[in-house]
MARBA-3410 file (N, C-alpha, C, O; in Angstrom, 1 decimal):
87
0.8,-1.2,0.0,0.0,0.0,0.0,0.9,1.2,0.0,1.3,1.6,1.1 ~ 1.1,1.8,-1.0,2.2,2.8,-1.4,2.1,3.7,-0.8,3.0,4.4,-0.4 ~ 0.4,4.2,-0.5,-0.4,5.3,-0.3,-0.3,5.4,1.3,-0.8,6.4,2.0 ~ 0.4,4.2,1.9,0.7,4.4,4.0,1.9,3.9,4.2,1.9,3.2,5.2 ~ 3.1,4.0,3.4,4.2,4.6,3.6,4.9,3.2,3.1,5.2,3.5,1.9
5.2,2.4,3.2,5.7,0.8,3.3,4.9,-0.1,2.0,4.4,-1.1,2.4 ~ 4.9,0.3,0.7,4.7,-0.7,-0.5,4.3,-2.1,-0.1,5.2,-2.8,0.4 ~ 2.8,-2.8,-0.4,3.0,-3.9,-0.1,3.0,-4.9,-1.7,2.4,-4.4,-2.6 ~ 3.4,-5.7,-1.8,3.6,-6.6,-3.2,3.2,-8.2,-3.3,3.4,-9.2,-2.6 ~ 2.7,-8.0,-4.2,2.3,-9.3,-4.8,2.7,-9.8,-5.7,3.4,-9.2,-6.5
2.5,-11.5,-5.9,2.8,-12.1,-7.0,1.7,-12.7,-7.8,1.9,-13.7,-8.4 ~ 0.4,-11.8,-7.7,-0.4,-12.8,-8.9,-0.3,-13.1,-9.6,-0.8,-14.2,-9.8 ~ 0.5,-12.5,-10.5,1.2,-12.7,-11.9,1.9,-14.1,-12.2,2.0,-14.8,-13.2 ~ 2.2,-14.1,-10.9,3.5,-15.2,-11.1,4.4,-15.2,-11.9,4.6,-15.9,-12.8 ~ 5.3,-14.1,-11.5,6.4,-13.8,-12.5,7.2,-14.1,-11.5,7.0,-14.2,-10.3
8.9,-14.4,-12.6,9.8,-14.9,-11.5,10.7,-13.7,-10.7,11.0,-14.0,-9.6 ~ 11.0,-12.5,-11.3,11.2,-11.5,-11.0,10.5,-10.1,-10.6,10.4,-9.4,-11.6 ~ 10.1,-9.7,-9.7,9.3,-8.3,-9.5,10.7,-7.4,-9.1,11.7,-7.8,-8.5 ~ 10.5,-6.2,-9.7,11.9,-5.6,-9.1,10.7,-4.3,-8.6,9.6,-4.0,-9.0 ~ 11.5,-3.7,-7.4,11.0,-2.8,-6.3,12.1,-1.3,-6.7,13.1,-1.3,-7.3
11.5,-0.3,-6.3,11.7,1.1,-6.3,12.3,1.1,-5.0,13.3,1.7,-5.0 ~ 11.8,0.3,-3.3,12.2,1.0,-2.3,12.9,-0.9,-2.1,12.5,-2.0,-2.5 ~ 14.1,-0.5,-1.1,14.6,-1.5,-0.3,13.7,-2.2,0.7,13.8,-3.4,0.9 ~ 12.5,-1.3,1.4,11.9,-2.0,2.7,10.5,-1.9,1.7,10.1,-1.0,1.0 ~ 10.1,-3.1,2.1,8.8,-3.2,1.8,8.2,-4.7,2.3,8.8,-5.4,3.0
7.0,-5.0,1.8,5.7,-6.0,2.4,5.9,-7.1,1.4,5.8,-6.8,0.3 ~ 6.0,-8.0,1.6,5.5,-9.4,0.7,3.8,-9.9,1.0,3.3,-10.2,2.1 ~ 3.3,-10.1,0.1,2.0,-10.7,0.8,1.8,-11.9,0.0,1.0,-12.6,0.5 ~ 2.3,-12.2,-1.1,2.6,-13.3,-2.0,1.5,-13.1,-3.0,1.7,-12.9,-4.2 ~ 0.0,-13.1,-2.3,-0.9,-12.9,-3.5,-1.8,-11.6,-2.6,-1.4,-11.0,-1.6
-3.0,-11.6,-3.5,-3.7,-10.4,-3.4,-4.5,-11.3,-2.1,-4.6,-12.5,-2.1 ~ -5.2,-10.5,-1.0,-6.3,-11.4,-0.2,-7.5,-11.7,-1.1,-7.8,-11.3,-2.2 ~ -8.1,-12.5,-0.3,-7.6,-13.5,0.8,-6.9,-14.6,0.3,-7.1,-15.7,0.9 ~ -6.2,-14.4,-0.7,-4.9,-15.9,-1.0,-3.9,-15.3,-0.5,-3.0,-15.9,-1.1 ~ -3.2,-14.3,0.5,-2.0,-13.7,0.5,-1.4,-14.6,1.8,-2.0,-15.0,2.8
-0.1,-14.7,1.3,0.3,-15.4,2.8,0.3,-14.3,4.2,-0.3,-13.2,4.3 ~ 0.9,-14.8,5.1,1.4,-13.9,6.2,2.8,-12.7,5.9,4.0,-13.1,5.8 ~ 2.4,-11.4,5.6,2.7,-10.3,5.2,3.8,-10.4,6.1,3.7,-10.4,7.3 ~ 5.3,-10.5,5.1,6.5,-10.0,5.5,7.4,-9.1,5.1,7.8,-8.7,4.0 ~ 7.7,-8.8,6.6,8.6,-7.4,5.9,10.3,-7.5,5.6,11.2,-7.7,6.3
10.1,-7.2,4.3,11.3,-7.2,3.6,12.5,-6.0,3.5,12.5,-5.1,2.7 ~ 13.5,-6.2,4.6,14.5,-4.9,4.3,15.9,-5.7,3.9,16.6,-6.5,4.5 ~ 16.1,-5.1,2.7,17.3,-5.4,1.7,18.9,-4.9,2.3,20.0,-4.9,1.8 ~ 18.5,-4.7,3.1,19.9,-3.6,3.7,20.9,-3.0,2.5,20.7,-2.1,1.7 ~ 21.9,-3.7,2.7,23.2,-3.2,1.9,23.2,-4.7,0.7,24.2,-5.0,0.0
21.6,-5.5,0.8,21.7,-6.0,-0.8,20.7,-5.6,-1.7,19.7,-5.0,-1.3 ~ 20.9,-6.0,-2.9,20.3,-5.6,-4.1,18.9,-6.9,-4.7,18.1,-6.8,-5.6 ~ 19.2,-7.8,-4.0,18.2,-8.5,-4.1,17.9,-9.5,-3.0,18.7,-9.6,-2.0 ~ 16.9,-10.2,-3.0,16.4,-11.1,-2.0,15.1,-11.8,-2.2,14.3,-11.3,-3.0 ~ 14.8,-13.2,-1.5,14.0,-14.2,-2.2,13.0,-14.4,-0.3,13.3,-14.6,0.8
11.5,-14.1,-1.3,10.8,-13.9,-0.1,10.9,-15.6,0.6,11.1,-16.6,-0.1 ~ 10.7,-15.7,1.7,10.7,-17.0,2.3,9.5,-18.1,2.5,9.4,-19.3,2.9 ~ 8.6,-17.3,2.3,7.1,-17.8,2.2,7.0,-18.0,0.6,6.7,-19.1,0.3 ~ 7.1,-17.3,-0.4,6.4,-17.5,-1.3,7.3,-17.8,-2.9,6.9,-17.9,-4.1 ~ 9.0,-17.6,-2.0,10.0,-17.6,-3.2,9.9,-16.8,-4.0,10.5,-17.1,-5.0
9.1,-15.3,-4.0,9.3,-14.2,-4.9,11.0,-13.8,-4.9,11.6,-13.2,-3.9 ~ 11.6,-14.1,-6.0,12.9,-13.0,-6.2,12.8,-11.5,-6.6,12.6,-11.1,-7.7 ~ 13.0,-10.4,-5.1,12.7,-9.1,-5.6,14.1,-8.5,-6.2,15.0,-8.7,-5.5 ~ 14.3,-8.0,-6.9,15.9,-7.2,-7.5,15.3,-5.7,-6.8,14.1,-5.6,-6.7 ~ 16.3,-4.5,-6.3,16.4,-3.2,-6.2,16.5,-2.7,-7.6,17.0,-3.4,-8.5
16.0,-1.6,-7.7,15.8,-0.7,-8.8,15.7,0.5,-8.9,14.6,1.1,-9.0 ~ 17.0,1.1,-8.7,16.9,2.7,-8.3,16.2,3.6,-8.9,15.8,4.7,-8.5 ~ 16.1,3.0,-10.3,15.2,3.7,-11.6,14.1,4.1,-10.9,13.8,5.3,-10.8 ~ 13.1,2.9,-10.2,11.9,3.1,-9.9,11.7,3.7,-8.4,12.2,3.2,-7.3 ~ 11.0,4.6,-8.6,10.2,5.6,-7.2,9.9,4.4,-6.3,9.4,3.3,-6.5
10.2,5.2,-4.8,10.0,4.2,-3.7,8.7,3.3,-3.4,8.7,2.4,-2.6 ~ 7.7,3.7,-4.1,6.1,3.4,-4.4,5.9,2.7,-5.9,4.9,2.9,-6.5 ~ 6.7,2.1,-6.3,6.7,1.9,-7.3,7.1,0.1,-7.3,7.8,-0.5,-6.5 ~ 6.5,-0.4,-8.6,6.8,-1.8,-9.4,7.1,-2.4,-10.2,6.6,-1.8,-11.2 ~ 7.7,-3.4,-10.6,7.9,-3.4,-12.0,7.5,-5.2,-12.1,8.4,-5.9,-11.5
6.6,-5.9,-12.5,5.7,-5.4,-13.2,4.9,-4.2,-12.2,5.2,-4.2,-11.0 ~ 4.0,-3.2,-12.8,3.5,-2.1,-12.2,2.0,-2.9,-11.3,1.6,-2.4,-10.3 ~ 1.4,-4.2,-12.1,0.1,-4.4,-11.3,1.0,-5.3,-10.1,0.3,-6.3,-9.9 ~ 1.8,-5.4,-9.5,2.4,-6.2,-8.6,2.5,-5.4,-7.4,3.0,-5.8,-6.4 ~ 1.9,-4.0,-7.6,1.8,-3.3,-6.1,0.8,-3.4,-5.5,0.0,-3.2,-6.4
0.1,-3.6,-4.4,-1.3,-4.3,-3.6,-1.4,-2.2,-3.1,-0.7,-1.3,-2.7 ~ -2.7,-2.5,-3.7,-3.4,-0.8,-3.3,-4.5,-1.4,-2.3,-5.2,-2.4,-2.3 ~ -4.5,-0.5,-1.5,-5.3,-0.3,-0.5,-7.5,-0.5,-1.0,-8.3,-1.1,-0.3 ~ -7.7,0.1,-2.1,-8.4,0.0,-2.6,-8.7,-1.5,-3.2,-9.9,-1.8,-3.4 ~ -8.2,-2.1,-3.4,-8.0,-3.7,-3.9,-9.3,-4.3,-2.9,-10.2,-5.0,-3.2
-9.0,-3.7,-1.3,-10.2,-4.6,-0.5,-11.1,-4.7,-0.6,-11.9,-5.6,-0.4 ~ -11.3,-3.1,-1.1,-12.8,-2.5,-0.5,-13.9,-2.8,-1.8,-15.1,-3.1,-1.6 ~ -13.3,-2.7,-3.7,-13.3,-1.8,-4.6,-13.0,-2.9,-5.4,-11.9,-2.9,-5.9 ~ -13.8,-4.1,-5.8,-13.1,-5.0,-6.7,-12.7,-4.8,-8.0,-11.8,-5.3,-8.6 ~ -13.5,-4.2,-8.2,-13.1,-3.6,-9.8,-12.0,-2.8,-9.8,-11.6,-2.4,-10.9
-11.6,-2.4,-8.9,-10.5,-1.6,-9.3,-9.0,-2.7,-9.4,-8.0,-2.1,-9.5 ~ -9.0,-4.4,-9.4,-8.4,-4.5,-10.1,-8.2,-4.6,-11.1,-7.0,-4.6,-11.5
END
């Protein structure tokens, strides 16, 4: 949820790579209610890391703004709960 400070990410897609804009951020693996138990991911002084629940490999990507995704629908918005259509 980009929009309360800490990006949370998904893998619906099921892609093997998501690359991230910010080092600290949320894994939830999928969108709810399939998401696992939301972990928080800080990269420190690395450039990539493999979630432990759901084996997402995230890469760092300075290119992209700290609220930001690549693929782009792999960021979980807050609206996703309430708002089904808005995915």
């Amino acid at each position: 949820m980009a929009d309360q400070g800490v990006p949370h990410i998904h893998n619906d897609p099921g892609v093997p790579v998501i690359h991230v804009g910010s080092k600290e951020f949320m894994c939830i693996g999928a969108t709810p209610p399939l998401d696992h138990p939301h972990v928080f991911i800080d990269m420190g002084y690395e450039t990539e890391v493999v979630c432990s629940y759901c084996s997402t490999l995230f890469k760092y990507d300075p290119s992209l703004k700290a609220n930001e995704a690549r693929p782009a629908e792999c960021l979980w918005h807050n609206s996703f709960a309430t708002d089904p259509a808005s995915r």
